[in-house]
C-alpha positions in Angstrom: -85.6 57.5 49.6 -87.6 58.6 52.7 -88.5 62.1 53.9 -85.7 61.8 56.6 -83.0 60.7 54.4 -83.9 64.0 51.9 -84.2 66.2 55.0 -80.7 64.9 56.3 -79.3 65.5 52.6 -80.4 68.4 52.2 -79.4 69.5 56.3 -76.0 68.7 55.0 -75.3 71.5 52.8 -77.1 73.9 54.8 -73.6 75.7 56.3 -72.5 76.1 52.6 -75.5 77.8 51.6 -75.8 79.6 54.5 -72.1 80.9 53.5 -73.5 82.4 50.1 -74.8 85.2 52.2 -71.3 86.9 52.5 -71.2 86.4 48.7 -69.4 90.1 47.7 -71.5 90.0 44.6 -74.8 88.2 43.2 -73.2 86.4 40.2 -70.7 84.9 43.0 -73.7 84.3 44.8 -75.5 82.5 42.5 -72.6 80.8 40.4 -71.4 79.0 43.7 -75.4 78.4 44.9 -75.5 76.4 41.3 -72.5 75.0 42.2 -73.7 73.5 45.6 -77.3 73.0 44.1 -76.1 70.9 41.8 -74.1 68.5 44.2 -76.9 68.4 46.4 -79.3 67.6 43.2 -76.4 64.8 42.3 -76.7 63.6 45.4 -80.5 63.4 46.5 -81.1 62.2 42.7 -78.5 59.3 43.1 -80.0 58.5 46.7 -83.9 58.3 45.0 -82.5 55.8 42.6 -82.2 53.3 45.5 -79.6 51.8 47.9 -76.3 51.3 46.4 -74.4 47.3 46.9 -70.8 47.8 47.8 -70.1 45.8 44.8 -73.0 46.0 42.1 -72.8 49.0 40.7 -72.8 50.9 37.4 -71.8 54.9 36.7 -74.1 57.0 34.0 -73.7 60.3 33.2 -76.5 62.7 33.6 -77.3 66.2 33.8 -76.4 66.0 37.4 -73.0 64.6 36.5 -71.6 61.4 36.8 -74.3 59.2 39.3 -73.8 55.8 40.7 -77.0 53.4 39.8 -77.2 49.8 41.4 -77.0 47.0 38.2 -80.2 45.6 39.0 -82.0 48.9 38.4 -83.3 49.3 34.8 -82.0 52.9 34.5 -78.7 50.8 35.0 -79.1 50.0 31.4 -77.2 51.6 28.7 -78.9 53.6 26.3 -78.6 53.0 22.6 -74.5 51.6 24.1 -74.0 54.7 26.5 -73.8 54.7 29.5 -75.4 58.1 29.0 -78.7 59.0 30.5 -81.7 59.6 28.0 -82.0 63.8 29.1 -78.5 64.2 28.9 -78.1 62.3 25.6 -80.5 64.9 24.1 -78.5 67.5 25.4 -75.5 66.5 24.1 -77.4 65.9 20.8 -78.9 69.1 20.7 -75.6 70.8 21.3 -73.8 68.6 19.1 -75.4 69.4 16.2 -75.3 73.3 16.7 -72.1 74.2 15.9 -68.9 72.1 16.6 -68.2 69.5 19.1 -65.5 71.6 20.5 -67.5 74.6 21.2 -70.5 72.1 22.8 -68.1 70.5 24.8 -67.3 74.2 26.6 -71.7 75.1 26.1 -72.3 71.7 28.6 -69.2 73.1 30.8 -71.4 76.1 30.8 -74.5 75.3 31.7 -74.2 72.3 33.6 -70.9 72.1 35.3 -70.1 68.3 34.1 -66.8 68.1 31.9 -68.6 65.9 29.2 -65.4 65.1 25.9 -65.7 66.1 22.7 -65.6 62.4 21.1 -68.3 61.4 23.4 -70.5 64.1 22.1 -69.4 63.2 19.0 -70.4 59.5 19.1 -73.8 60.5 20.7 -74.6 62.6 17.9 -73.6 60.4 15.2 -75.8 57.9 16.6 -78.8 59.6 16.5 -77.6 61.4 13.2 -77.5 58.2 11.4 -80.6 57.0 13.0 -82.8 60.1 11.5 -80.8 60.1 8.2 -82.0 56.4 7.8 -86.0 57.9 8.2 -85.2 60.6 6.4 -83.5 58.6 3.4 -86.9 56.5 3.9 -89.2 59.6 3.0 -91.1 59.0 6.9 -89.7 62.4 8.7 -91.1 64.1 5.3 -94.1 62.3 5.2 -94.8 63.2 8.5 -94.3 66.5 7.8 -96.4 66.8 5.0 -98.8 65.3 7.1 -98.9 68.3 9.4 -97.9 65.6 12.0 
C-alpha cells in the first residue's frame, strides 16, 4: 500500500467521523467511532495485504472481521484448517475456554463487532484443546513448569 492509497482510505471516512461530533452522548460517540474505526482498520488492513485478482482470492476471518487475501499470499494459508487468522484464533481460544461457547460467541460480539458462531469457536478450541492435552498427557507442559520455564 502506498502513503497515497492510506491517505485516500482514510479521506474516505472523514465525513462520518466528522458526524460523531453531534454524537448527543460520549458512549454514542465512541460506540459508533469503533464502529467506523473498525471498517476503516478492515479496510486499510485488507489494502496492506496487497492487490486483490478479480478471481484469486481467499476470505479469513480476523479481528478486523471477515478480509479478502489474494491466494498467492502466504497469509492466504489456512491455519491449523481455518480459515481463521492466527490473533483471532487465540481470541476465540481464549474466550472459548472461559466459560461457554455461547456466552463467547456474544464476548467477541462485544468487543470486536464480528458475529463469529458458536461451533466455530467451538472447533477452534477443541483444536488447540487436544493439542495441549496431548503435551500435557506427555508430562512436557509440567516439565516445563517445574523447570521455571
Amino acid at each position: 500500500m502506498t502513503k497515497e492509497q492510506l491517505i485516500e482510505a482514510v479521506s474516505a471516512h472523514y465525513d462520518e467521523l466528522n458526524v460523531l461530533n453531534k454524537a448527543d452522548s460520549f458512549y454514542d460517540y465512541e460506540n459508533d467511532f469503533i464502529k467506523i474505526w473498525g471498517e476503516m482498520g478492515r479496510e486499510i488492513f485488507e489494502k496492506n495485504l496487497g492487490e486483490l485478482p478479480g478471481d484469486r482470492r481467499k476470505k479469513t476471518l480476523t479481528v478486523f472481521g471477515e478480509v479478502t487475501i489474494a491466494k498467492r499470499h502466504p497469509y492466504s494459508k489456512a491455519v491449523n484448517k481455518f480459515q481463521i487468522s492466527p490473533r483471532m484464533q487465540q481470541l476465540m481460544t481464549y474466550c472459548g475456554q472461559l466459560d461457554s461457547y455461547e456466552k463467547s460467541n456474544e464476548v467477541i460480539k462485544e468487543m470486536l463487532q464480528i458475529d463469529v458462531s458458536e461451533t466455530q469457536i467451538y472447533r477452534v478450541t477443541d483444536f488447540y484443546g487436544k493439542a495441549v492435552e496431548a503435551q500435557v498427557n506427555a508430562g512436557a507442559i509440567l516439565s516445563s513448569v517445574k523447570k521455571g520455564e
